[in-house]
C-alpha positions as CSV (number, residue, x, y, z in Angstrom):
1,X,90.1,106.2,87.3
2,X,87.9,103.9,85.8
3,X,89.3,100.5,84.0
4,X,89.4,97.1,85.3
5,X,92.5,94.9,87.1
6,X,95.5,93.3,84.3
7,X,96.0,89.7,85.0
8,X,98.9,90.1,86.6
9,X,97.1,92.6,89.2
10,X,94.5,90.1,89.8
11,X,97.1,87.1,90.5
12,X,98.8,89.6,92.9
13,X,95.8,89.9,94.7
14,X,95.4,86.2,95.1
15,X,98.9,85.1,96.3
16,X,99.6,88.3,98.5
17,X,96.2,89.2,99.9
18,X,95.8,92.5,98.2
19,X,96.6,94.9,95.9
20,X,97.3,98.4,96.0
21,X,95.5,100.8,93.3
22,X,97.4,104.7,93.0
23,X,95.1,107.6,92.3
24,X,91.8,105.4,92.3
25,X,90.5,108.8,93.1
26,X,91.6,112.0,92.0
27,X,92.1,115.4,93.9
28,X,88.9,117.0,92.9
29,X,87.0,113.7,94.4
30,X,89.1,113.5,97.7
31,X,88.3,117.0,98.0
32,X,84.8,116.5,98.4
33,X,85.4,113.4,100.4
34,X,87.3,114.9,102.6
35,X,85.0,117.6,103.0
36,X,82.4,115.6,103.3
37,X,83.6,113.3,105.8
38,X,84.6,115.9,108.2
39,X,81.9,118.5,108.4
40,X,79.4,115.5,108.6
41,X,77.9,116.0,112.0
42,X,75.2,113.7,111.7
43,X,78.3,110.5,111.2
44,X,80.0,112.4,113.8
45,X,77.2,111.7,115.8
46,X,77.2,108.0,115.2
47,X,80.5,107.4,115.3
48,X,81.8,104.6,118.0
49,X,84.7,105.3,120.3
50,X,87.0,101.7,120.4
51,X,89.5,101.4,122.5
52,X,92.9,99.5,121.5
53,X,94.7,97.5,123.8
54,X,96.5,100.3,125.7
55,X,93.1,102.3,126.2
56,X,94.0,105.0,123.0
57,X,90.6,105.5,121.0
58,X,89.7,105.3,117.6
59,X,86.8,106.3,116.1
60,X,84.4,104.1,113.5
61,X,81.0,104.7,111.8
62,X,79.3,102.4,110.0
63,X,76.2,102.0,107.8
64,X,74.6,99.1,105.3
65,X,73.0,100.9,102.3
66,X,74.5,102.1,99.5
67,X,71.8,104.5,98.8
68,X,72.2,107.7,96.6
69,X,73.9,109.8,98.7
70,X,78.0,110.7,98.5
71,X,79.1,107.8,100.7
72,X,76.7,105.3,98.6
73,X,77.3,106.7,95.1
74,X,81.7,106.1,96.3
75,X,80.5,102.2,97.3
76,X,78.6,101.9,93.9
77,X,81.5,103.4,91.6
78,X,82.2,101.1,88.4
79,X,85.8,101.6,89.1
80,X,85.5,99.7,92.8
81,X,83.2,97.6,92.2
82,X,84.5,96.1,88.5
83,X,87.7,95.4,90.0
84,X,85.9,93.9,93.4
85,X,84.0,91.3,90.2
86,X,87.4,90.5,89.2
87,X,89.3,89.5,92.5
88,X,85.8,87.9,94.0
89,X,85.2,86.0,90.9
90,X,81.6,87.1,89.7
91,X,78.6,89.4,90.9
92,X,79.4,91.6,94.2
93,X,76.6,93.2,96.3
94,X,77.3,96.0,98.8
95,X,78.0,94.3,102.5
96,X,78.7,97.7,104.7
97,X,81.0,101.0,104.4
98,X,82.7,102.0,107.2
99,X,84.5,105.4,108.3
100,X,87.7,104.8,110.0
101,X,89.1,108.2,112.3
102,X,92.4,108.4,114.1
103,X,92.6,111.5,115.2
104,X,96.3,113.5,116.1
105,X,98.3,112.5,119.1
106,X,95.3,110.5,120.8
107,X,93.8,107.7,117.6
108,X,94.3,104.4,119.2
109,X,95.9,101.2,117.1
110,X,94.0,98.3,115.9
111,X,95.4,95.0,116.8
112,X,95.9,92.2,114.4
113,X,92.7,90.7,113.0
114,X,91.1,89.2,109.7
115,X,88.1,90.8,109.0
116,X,86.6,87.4,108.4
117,X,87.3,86.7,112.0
118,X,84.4,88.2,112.9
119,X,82.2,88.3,109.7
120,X,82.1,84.2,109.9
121,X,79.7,84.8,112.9
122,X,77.2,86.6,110.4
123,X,76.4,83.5,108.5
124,X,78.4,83.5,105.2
125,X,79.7,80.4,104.6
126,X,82.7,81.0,102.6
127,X,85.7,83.8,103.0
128,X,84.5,85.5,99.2
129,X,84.5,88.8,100.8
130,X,87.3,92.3,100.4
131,X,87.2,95.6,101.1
132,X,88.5,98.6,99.1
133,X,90.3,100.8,101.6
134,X,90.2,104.4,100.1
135,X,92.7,106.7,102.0
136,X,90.9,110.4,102.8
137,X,94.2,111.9,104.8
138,X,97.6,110.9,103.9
139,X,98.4,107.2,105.5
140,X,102.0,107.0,106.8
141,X,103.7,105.0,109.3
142,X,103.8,108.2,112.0
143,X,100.1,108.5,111.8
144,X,99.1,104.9,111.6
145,X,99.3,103.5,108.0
146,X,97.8,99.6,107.8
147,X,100.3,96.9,108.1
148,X,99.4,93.7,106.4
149,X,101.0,90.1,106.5
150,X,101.5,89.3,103.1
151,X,99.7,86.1,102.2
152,X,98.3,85.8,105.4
153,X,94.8,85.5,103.5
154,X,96.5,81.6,102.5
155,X,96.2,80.5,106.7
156,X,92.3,80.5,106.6
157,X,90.2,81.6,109.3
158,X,92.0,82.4,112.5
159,X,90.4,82.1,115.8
160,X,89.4,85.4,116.9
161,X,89.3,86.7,120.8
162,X,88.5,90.1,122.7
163,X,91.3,92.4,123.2
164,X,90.2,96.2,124.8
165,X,87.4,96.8,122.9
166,X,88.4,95.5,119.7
167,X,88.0,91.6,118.6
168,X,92.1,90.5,117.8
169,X,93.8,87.2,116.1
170,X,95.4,84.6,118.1
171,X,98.5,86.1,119.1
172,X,100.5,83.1,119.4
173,X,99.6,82.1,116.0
174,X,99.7,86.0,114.1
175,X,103.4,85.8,115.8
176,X,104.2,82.5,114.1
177,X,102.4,84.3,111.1
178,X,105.1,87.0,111.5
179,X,108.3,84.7,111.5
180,X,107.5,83.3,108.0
181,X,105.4,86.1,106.4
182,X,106.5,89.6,104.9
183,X,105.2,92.5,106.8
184,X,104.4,95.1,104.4
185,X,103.6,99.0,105.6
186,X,100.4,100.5,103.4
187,X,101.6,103.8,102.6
188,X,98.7,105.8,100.9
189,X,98.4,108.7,99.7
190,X,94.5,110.5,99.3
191,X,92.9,108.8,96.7
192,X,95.0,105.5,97.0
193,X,93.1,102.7,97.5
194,X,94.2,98.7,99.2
195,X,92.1,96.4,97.9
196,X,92.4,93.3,100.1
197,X,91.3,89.9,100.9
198,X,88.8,89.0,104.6
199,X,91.1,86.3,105.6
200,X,94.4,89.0,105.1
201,X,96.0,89.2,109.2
202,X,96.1,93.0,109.2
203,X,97.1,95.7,112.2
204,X,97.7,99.3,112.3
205,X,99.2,101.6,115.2
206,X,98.1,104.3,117.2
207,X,98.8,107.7,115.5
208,X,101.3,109.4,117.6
209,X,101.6,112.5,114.8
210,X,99.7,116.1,114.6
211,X,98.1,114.9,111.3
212,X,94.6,112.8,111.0
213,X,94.4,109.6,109.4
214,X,91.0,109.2,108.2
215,X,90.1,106.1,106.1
216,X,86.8,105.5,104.3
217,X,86.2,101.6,103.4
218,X,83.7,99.5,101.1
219,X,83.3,96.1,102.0
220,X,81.6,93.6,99.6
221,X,80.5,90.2,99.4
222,X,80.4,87.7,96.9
223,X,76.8,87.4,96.0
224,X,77.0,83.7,95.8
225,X,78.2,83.9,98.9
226,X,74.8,85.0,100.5
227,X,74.9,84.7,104.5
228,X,71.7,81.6,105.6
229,X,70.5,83.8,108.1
230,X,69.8,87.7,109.3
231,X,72.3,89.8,110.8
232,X,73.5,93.3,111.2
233,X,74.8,93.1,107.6
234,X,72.9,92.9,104.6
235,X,72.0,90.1,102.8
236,X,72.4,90.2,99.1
237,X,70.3,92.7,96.9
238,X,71.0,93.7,93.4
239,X,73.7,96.6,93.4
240,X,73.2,99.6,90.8
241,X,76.7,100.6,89.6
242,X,76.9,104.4,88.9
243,X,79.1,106.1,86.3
244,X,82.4,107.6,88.1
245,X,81.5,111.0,87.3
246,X,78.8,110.6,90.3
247,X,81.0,111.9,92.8
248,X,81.4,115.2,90.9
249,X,78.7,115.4,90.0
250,X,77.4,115.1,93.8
251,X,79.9,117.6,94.8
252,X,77.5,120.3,95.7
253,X,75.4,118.4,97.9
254,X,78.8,117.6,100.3
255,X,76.8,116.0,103.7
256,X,75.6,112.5,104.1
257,X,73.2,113.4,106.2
258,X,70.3,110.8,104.3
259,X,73.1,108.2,105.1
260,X,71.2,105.2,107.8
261,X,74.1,105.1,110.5
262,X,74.2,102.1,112.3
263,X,73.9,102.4,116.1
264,X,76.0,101.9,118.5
265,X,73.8,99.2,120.2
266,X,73.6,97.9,116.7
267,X,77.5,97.5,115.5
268,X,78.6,93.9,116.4
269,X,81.6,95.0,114.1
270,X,84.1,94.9,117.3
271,X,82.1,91.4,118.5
272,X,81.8,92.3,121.7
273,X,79.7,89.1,122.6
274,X,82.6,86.7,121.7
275,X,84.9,84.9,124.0
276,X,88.2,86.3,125.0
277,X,91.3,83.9,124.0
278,X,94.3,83.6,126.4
279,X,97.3,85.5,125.6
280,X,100.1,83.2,124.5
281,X,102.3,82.8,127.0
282,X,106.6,83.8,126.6
C-alpha cells in the first residue's frame, strides 16, 4: 500500500497522537511476516522475558540495523517511511525495530508509558520520534490490543519509574491523564498498522485468550534530531528506502537469521538502571 498521508491524516496525527493506517500490508506480506517471525529461532533466541506488574511475561526482541534482510527491508519500506517524513516533519533515519510476543493465556500486560520516557535518557534532545506499529496476529481487546490516551502526546515528557520489570508513567499523573483524556482501544487487524507519536501515554493488557498477539514495530527518529552522545540506539545514518515490492520479493528467503539481535545485557529498552517512583497514594 504505497501512497503518502492526506492533510487531514497528518493533522490527526498531531492533535491525537496517532493515526491508524488499514491494510498497510496485504495478506500475501503478513503471510511471510508471520512466517517469518515465528519459525525464527535465532530471534527466538534473543528474545527478553519482561515481566508486567503482576509477574505475567511478555516477550521482546530488538535490533538496530535495518540491513537487507526481511525485518530491515519492512523498516525501509517507502510506504512507512514516506508517511514517518510526513508526521516527523523532514528526513527520518532508522532508530530500532522491535518484536513484541504475547503469547495465549500467559503474555503479560505493559503498563502505561511514553516511549520517550525512556528514549530521553539516550541523548536526543527533542521528542521528534514515532513508531509504526504493524500488527502480525489479529490485535483485539481479549488478547491485548494497545490502549492509547488520545492526545496524551500534548502533556510532554512524563517522569518515568520502575514497575516489575518494565519502566511505567507516573501513575498519579497517567490517572489524571485518564479523567480528561479519551481512552481509545487499537483494534488491528494483520497488516494494520498505528502510527504514533513518543510522548503518546500508551498501555496494553495481559492476553488472557488462546490466540497470540504478536506485534512487529519500527521506530524512527527525526534526523535532525540526532542524539549528542552514544548509546544502545543508533545515531543517524543515511536510510536507503526500498521499493514495497521487497517483501515479496524476499519471500523465499523467510528467516532473519543475518538480523544483529541485541542482547539481553545490551537492551536498556525496559531501563532497568532508572529510579523507581512512589506509587500515588488513594
Amino acid at each position: 500500500m504505497s501512497g503518502l498521508l492526506t492533510s487531514a491524516e497528518v493533522a490527526q496525527f498531531e492533535r491525537d497522537g496517532y493515526i491508524i493506517v488499514k491494510g498497510l500490508f496485504d495478506v500475501a506480506e503478513m503471510d511471510i511476516l508471520r512466517t517469518a517471525a515465528k519459525n525464527d529461532k535465532v530471534m527466538e533466541g534473543n528474545a527478553r522475558q519482561i515481566a508486567d506488574a503482576e509477574g505475567a511475561m511478555a516477550r521482546l526482541t530488538l535490533w538496530n540495523k535495518a540491513g537487507d534482510d526481511l525485518w530491515g527491508l519492512v523498516a525501509r519500506t517507502h510506504r512507512i517511511v514516506d508517511r514517518m517524513e510526513q508526521l516527523l516533519g523532514g528526513e527520518v533515519y532508522h532508530y530500532h525495530s522491535k518484536m513484541s510476543v504475547k503469547e495465549p493465556f500467559v503474555g503479560g500486560a505493559w503498563e502505561w508509558h511514553q516511549d520517550y520516557g525512556y528514549w530521553y535518557n539516550n541523548a536526543v534532545l527533542f521528542p521528534d520520534l514515532a513508531s509504526c506499529f504493524i500488527a502480525v496476529d489479529p490485535n483485539t481487546r481479549d488478547n491485548g490490543c494497545m490502549q492509547v490516551l488520545r492526545g496524551s502526546h500534548r502533556m510532554g515528557r512524563i517522569e518515568h519509574g520502575r514497575y516489575g520489570d518494565q519502566t511505567g508513567a507516573d501513575p498519579e499523573r497517567v490517572e489524571e491523564a485518564k479523567k480528561v483524556l479519551p481512552l481509545d482501544y487499537v483494534v488491528l487487524d494483520p497488516g494494520d498498522a498505528l502510527f504514533f507519536h513518543c510522548n503518546l501515554l500508551h498501555r496494553s493488557d495481559a492476553n488472557r485468550s488462546p490466540n497470540p498477539r504478536w506485534s512487529l514495530i519500527c521506530c524512527y527518529n527525526a534526523a535532525r534530531n540526532n542524539p549528542y552522545r552514544e548509546s544502545h540506539h543508533p545515531s543517524y545514518s543515511y536510510l536507503e528506502k526500498v521499493d514495497d515490492s521487497a517483501i515479496k520479493a524476499a519471500g523465499a528467503k523467510l528467516f532473519a537469521s543475518e538480523t544483529q539481535f541485541l542482547r539481553v545485557e545490551e537492551d536498556q529498552t525496559t531501563g532497568a538502571d532508572k529510579p523507581i517512583l512512589a506509587r500515588a497514594e488513594g
